[in-house]
C-alpha positions as CSV (number, residue, x, y, z in Angstrom):
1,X,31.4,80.8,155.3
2,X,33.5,83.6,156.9
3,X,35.2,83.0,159.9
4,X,34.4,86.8,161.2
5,X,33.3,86.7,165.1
6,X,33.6,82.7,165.1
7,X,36.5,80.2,166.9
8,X,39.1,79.1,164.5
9,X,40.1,75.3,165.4
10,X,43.9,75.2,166.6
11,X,46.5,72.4,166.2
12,X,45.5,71.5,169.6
13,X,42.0,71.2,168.5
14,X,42.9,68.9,165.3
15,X,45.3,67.0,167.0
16,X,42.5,65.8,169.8
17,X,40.2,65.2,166.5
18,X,43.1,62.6,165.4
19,X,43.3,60.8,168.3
20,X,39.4,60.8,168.7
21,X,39.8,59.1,164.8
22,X,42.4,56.6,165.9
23,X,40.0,55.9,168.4
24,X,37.0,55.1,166.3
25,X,39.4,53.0,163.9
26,X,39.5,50.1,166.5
27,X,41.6,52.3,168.6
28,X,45.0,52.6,165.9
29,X,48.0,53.1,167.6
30,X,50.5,55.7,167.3
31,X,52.9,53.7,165.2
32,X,50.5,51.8,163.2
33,X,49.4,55.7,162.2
34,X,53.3,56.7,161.7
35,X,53.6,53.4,159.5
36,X,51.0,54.2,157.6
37,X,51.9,58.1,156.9
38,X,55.6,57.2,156.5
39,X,56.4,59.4,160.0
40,X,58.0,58.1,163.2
41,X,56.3,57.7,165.9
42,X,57.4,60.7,167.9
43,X,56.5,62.9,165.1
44,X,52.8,61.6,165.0
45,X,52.8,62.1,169.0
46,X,53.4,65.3,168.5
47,X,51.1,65.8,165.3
48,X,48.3,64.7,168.7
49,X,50.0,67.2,170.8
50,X,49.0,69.8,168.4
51,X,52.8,70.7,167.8
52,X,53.7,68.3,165.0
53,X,52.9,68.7,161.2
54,X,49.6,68.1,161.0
55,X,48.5,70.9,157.9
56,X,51.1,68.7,155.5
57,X,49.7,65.1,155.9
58,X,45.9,66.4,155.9
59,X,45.2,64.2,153.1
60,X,46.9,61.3,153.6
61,X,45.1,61.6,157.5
62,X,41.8,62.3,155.6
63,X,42.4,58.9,153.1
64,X,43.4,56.9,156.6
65,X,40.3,57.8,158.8
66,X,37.6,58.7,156.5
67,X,37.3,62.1,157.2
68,X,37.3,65.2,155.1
69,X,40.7,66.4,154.3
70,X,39.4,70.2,155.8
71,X,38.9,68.3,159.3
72,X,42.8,68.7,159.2
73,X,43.4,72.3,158.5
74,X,43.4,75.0,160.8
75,X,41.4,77.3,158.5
76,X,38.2,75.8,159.2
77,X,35.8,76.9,162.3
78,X,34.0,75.0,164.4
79,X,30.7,75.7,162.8
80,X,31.7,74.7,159.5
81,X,33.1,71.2,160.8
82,X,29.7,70.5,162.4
83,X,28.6,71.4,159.4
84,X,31.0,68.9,157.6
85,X,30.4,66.2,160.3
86,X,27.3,66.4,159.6
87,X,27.4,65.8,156.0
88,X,29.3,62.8,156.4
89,X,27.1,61.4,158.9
90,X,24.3,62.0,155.8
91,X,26.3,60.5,153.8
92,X,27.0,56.9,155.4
């Protein structure tokens, strides 16, 4: 899919998709995420913030949560992670 005419997703967009992850995991804390990725703490608040590394750990996030690694990139649009959403949804 080309992006042409269509929103890219920010880091402010994926880092609201973490938190809405930690949420659905029985609501996973900050540190239990930083524990499990290796990070501090204040370097998986700001990964939430949209300001932090998020791009780097998108597997590792993707492995944790259940998502697809792309739901942690930047390059994707919002169409195509509907569209991805979606398919997982069809999947379970």
């Amino acid at each position: 899919m080309g992006s042409a005419g269509k929103k890219l997703r920010t880091r402010m967009d994926i880092g609201k998709d973490i938190q809405n992850c930690l949420d659905d995991l029985n609501n996973m804390t900050h540190a239990k995420l930083a524990e499990l990725l290796n990070l501090s703490e204040k370097t998986v608040d700001r990964m939430v913030a949209g300001k932090g590394p998020i791009t780097k750990y998108a597997s590792d996030l993707a492995k944790i949560t259940g998502k697809p690694e792309s739901w942690f990139k930047e390059n994707i649009t919002w169409e195509e992670k509907r569209l991805r959403l979606f398919i997982l949804k069809l999947k379970m």
